[in-house]
C-alpha positions in Angstrom: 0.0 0.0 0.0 1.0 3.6 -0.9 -0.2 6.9 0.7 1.2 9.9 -0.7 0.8 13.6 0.4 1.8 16.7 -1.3 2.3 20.8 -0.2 2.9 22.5 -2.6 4.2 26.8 -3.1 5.7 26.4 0.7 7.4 29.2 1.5 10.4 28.1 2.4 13.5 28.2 0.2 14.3 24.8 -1.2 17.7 24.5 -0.3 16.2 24.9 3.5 13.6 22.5 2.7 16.0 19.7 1.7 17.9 19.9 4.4 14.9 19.1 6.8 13.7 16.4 4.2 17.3 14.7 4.5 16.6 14.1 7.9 13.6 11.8 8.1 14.5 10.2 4.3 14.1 6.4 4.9 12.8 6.6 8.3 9.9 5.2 9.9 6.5 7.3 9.9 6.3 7.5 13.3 9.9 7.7 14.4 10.2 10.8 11.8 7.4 12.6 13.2 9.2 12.3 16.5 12.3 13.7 15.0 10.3 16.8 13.4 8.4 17.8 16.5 12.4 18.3 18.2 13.9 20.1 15.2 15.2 23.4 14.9 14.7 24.4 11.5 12.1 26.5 10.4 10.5 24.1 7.6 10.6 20.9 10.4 6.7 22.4 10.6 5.3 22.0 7.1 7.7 18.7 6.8 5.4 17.6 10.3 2.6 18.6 8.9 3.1 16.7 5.6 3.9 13.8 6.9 1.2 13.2 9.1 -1.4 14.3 6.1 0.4 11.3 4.6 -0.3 8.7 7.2 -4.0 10.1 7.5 -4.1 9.8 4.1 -3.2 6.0 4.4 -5.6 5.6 7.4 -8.0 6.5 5.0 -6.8 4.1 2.0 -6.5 1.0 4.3 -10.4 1.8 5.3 -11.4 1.7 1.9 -9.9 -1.0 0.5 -10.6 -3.0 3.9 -7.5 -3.9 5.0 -5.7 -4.1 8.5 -4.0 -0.4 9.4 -1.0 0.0 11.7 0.9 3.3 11.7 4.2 1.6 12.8 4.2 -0.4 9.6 4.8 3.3 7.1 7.7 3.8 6.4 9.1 6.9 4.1 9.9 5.2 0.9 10.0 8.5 -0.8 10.4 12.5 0.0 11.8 15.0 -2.6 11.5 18.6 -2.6 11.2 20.4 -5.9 11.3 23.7 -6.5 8.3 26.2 -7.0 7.5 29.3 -8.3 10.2 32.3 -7.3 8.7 36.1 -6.3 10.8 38.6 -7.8 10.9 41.5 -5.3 12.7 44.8 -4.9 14.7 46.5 -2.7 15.5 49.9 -2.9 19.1 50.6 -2.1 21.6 53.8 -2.1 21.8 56.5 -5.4 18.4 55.0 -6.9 19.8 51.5 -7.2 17.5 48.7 -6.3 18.5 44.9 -5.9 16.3 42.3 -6.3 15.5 39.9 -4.1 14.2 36.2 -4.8 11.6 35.0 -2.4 11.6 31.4 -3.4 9.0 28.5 -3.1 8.8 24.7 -3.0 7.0 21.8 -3.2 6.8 18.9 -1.2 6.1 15.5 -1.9 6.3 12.1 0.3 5.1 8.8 -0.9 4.2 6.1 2.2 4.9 2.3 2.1 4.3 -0.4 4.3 7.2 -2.3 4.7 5.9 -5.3 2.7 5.3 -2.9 -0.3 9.0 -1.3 0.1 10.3 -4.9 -0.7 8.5 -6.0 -3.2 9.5 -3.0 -5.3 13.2 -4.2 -4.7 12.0 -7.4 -5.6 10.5 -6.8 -9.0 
């Protein structure tokens, strides 16, 4: 089984962003939450926030289809960060200059597995 979950035009930069994702990549869905409720950086939040969308999102595919759901089986198979639309702003500066400043966006995205689902991949 495979939940996925996606935010997209986050703004956060995506450099920032993939420095959060790196932490949890792999992980267990639980165990990364846990990780991302203690972390410093500002987009731990949205990465929380994702990632629990994601297990609700499987709570809510194992009820369909009928089968058995237990958190501690998800694991993140996949989490990428891809970068969004930039705002071009600027900034007034000495002599009637102005710089420009980039406010950049990202998106998101984090696929679910059960662990079962994870290996068969591999297998195939």
């Amino acid at each position: 089984m495979e939940a996925k979950a996606k935010a997209r035009y986050l703004r956060v930069t995506p450099q920032k962003a993939r420095r959060v994702v790196d932490l949890v990549r792999g992980q267990q869905a639980t165990e990364a939450l846990a990780v991302l409720k203690f972390a410093e950086q500002s987009a731990s939040e949205p990465v929380y926030k994702l990632i629990a969308s994601g297990v609700a999102n499987a709570r809510v595919l194992a009820d369909k289809n009928g089968e058995a759901f237990n958190e501690d089986d998800l694991y993140i198979s996949e989490i990428y960060v891809d970068e969004g639309p930039t705002m071009k702003r600027f900034r007034p500066r000495a002599q009637g200059r102005a710089f420009r400043i980039n406010k950049r966006t990202s998106h998101i995205t984090v696929v679910l597995s059960d662990e079962q689902g994870a290996s068969r991949k591999e297998n195939a």
